[in-house]
N, C-alpha and C positions, 0 to 999 in steps of 0.2 A: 256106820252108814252103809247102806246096802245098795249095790249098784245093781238097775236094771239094764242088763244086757240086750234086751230086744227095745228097748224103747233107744238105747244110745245107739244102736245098727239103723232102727226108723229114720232118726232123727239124720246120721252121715248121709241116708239115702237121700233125705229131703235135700240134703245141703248140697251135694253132688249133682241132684239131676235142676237144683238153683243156677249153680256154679256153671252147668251144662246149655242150659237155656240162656243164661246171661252172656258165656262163650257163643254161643249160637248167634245172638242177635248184633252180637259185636261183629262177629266175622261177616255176617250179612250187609254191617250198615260199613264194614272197611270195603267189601264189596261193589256194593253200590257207589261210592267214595273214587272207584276207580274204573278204567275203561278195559277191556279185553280186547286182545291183538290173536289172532288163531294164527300160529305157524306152521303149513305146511313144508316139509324139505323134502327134499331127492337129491342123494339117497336115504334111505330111513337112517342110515346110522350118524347124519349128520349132528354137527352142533351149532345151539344157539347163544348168540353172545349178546346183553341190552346195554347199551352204552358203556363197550370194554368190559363189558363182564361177564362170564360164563354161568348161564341160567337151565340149559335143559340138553340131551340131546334127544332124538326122533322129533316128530311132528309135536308141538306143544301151544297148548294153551296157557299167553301169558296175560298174567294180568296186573297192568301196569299205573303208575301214578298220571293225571293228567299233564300234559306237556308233551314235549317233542323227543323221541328218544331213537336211536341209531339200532335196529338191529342187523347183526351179521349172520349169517351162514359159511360156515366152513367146513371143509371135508378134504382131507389130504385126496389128491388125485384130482380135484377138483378145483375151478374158478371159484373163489368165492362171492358172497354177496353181499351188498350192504346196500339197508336202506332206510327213511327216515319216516319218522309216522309220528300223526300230531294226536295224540289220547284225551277227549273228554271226558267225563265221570260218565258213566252206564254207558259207551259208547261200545262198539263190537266193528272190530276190520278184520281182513284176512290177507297173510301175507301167501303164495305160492312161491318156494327158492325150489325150483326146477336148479339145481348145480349141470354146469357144463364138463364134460369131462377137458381136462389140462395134459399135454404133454404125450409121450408114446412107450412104449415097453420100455424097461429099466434093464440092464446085463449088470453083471460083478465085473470088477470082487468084489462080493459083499458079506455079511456076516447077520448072526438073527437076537434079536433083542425078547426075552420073556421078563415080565414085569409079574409079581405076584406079592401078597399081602397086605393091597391094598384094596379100597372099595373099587366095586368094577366101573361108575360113573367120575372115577376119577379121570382128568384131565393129564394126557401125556405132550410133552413138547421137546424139542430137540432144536439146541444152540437157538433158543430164543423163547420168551413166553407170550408174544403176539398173536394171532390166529393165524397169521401165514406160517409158523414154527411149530402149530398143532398138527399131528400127528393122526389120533386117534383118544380111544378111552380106556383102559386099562381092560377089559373084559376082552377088548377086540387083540390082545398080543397074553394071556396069561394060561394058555392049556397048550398039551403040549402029546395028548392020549388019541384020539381018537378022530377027530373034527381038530383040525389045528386052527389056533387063534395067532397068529406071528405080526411081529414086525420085524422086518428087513433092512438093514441100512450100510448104506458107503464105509467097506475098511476106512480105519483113520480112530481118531480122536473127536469126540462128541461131547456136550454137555447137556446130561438128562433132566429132564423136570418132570416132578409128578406133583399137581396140583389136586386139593381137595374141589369139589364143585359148586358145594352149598357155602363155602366161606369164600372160595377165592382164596386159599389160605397153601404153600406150598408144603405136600406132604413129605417130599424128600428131592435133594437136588446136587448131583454131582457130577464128576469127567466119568466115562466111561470110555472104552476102548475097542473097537468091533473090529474082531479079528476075522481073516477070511477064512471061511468054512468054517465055524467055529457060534454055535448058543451060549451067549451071556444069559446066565438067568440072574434077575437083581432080588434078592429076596428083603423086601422092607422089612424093619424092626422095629420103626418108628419113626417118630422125627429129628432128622439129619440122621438115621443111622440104617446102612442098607448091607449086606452081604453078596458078593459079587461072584457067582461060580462061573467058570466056562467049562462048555463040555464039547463035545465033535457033535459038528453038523456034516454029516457028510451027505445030506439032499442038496447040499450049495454045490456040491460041487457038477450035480448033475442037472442043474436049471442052466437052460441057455437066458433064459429072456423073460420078464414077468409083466404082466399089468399092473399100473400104479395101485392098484385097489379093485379087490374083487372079495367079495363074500359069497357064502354057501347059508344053508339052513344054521349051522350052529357052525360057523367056519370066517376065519374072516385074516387079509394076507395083506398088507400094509405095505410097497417096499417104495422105498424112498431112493430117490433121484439123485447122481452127486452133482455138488454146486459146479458151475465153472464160469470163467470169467475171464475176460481181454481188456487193458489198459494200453495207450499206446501214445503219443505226442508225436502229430507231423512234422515240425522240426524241432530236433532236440537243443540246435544253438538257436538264439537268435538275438538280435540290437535290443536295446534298451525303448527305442521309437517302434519295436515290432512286435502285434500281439502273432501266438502260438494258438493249434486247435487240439484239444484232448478229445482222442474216439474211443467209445470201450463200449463193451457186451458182457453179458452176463447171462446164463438158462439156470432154472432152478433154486432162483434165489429170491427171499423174498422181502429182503435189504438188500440196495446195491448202494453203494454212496461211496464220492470222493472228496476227500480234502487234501485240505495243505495248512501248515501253518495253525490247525485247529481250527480254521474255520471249512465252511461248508460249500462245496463248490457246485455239485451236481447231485442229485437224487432222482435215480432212473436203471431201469432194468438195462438199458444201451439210448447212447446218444455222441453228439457231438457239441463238446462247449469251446466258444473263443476264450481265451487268456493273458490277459495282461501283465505277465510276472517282472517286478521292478526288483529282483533279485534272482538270482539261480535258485530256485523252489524246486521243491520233492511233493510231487502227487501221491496221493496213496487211494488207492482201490479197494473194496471189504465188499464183499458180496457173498450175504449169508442167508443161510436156510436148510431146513432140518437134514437135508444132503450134506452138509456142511461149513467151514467157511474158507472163501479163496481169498489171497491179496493180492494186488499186483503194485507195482509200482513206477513212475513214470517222470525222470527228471527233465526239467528246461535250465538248461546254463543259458545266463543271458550276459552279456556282454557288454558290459557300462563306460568300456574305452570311447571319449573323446578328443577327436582329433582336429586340430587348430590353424592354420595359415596367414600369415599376414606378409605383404611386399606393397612396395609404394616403387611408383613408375618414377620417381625424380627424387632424390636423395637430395639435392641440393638445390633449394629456392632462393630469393634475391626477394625482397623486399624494399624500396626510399621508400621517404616520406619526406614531403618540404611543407614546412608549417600544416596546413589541415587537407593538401592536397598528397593523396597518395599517386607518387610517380612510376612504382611498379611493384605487382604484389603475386609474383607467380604462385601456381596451382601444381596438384599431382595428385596420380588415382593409386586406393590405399584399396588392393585390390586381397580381398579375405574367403575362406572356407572354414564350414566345422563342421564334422562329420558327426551324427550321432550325439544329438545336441536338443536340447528343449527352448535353450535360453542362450543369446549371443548378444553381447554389447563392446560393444570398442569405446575407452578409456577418448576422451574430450570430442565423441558423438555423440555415446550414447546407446538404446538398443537399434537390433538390426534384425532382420527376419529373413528366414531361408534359412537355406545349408551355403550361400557363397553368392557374392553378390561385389559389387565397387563403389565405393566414397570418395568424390572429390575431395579434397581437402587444400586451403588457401595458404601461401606463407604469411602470418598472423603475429608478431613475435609479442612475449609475451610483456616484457620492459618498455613501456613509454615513452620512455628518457629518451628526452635529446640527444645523440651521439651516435655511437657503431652501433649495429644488429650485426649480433654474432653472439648465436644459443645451438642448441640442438632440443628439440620437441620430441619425444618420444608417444608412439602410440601402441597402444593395447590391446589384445582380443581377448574377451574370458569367455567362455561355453563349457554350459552344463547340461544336465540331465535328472529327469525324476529317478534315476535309480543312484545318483551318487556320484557318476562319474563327471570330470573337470579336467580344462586345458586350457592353456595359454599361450600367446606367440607375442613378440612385437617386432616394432622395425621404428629406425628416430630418423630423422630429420632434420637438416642444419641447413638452418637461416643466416643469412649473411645482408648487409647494405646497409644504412646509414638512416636517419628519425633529424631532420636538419630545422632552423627553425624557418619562420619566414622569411622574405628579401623587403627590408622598407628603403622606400623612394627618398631619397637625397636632395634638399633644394640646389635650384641654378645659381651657378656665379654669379659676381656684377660683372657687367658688361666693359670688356678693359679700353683704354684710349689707344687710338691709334700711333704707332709707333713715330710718326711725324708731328705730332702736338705740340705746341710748346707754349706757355704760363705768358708770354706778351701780352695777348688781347685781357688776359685776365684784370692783368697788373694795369693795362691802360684803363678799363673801363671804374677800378676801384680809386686810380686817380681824378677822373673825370667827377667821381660820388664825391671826390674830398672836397675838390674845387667849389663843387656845387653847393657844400655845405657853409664853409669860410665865408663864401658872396651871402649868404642865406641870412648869416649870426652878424653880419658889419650892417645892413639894411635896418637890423633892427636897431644895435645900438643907437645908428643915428637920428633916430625917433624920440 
């Protein structure tokens, strides 16, 4: 079978300029599908980031899905900007990022960073991969001839990032070391793998002072700020009932944050926070940024000692009692303190509030029984604290006197005869009954 070679070229061309037209009406109706944002920046070497992600630098037309999306602008040397913008399908806005210049000349010791074989719209960042940690683009630090491209940065220990643009994706990412007066060149080889030269920079050593960022027609000078940072505690002891105030600064940094304990206490370039530490806690301070990173650190010893007092003004009460009448039931003041305390109760009160205060207290015994009182009561102070500390005091008490029962009422005698009496008139009037009776029993007989 014989193959015609111009009719099978016809045919790919038909199918090509298909494929081309069908691409065509596709990319027009994803187009249409979606809304366009026109970023203006200053300065032109700026970048643009759309919801944390790095999309373009210079002025750029983006075009974006409907919905709400965050873009930023950032530019070492520069405030950055962020702002929010709601995208319809076919709609058209315009942002202007006028960038404000940030900060004042930089001085050493510093040392000079060249980046080379990578893409020039590669993303460079230093001890962080946020927009406040961006740097520049790889074009603006990689000649070294004639128009110098540099980046600059604070002697010390650094952590590079080279980011691809169009994935988001890192191209290479390691420690490096900037020595003073001294060009690290990084020569990439790929991914994770870089070759590290130093060579003599000896123009470092003849710069007093630089701007954060200046370019030329084909020139462009990067130098980066070193962090610095103040942590500091108004008092370093204090009670358990006493908050403490943390004060700290930071320049150049575009993480500042303290914790303790792993959680998160403050987030701010400088401020003052109150604290409540229920243990002797370690502050810690990190305030980083492509200058580098600083710590500080700032302890509160807190003091969970509780102290206790207890005394009673009478040591020895007296208590009767006669049947349900109490006939004397002395008192005495149960006079207490606790120092550095949350929680204070005394053992047969109860709780009590303050730091120190007085309780009457009755002689009360605790046996019912009829018979002697004679015990001793002892009483209690426990005080605690949210941090753990505890103390205790007592003082006792000895009850004395007597629990008697009632007195019951005795009937009257009879009434006695008098001493001069005598049974005669008795004895007469019982003969006179007799007589009277004899005469009574003969009357009848004779009947």
């Amino acid at each position: 079978m014989k193959i015609d070679l111009r009719r099978l070229l016809a045919l790919a061309i038909v199918l090509a300029a298909g494929i081309g037209v069908s691409s065509a009406y596709k990319h027009k109706d994803d187009q249409a599908s979606k809304g366009q944002v026109y970023v203006s920046v200053h300065p032109q070497e700026a970048y643009i980031w759309v919801d944390g992600k790095p999309v373009s630098h210079r002025s750029s037309k983006l075009d974006l899905a409907p919905g709400e999306h965050t873009i930023t602008v950032a530019n070492y040397g520069f405030e950055p900007m962020s702002q929010k913008v709601t995208v319809a399908a076919g709609s058209h806005q315009r942002i202007d990022a006028q960038l404000k210049p940030a900060g004042g000349p930089v001085s050493g010791p510093w040392g000079r960073i060249q980046i080379e074989g990578v893409p020039g719209d590669a993303l460079v960042f230093v001890n962080g991969t946020t927009p406040g940690f961006f740097v520049g683009h790889a074009d603006e630090m990689n000649n070294n001839i004639f128009n110098m491209q540099r980046l600059i940065l604070p002697t010390g220990k650094h952590q590079l990032f080279i980011v691809r643009r169009s994935t988001d994706q890192p191209i290479w990412s390691g420690p490096v070391d900037v020595q003073e007066d001294r060009r690290l060149i990084v020569y990439v080889k790929g991914q994770d793998k870089a070759k590290l030269v130093y060579k003599k920079w000896d123009e470092g050593k003849k710069l007093a002072s630089l701007r954060r960022f200046d370019t030329g027609i084909a020139s462009a000078t990067i130098v980066v700020a070193p962090v610095t940072a103040h942590l500091a505690a108004d008092t370093p002891n204090i009670r358990c009932d006493q908050t403490g105030k943390l004060t700290w600064s930071s320049a150049n940094a575009a993480q500042t944050v303290i914790m303790a304990n792993n959680q998160k206490v403050a987030a701010a370039p400088a401020g003052t926070v109150e604290v409540d530490p229920k243990a002797t806690t370690n502050y810690q301070l990190r305030a980083a940024g492509p200058g580098g990173v600083v710590t500080q650190d700032a302890t509160m010893h807190v003091d969970n000692t509780v102290k206790t007092s207890l005394t009673i003004s009478q040591p020895e009460l007296h208590f009767v009692k006669v049947g349900d009448q109490i006939k004397q039931q002395d008192t005495a003041n149960l006079v207490w303190s606790a120092s550095n305390a949350d929680s204070v109760s005394i053992d047969r009160i109860g709780s009590v509030s303050g730091a120190n205060g007085t309780q009457t207290v009755q002689a009360t015994p605790s046996n019912t029984n009829e018979g002697e009182v004679n015990e001793t009561q002892v009483y209690k102070i426990t005080a605690k604290n949210d941090c753990g500390g505890s103390d205790t005091s007592m003082v006792a008490v000895h009850l004395t006197g007597s629990i008697e029962p009632a007195v019951v009422a005795e009937a009257p005698p009879p009434p006695e005869l008098p001493h001069t009496a005598t049974p005669l008139p008795l004895l007469a009037l019982f003969g006179l009954a007799s007589l009277g009776t004899g005469a009574f029993l003969r009357m009848r007989s004779k009947r």
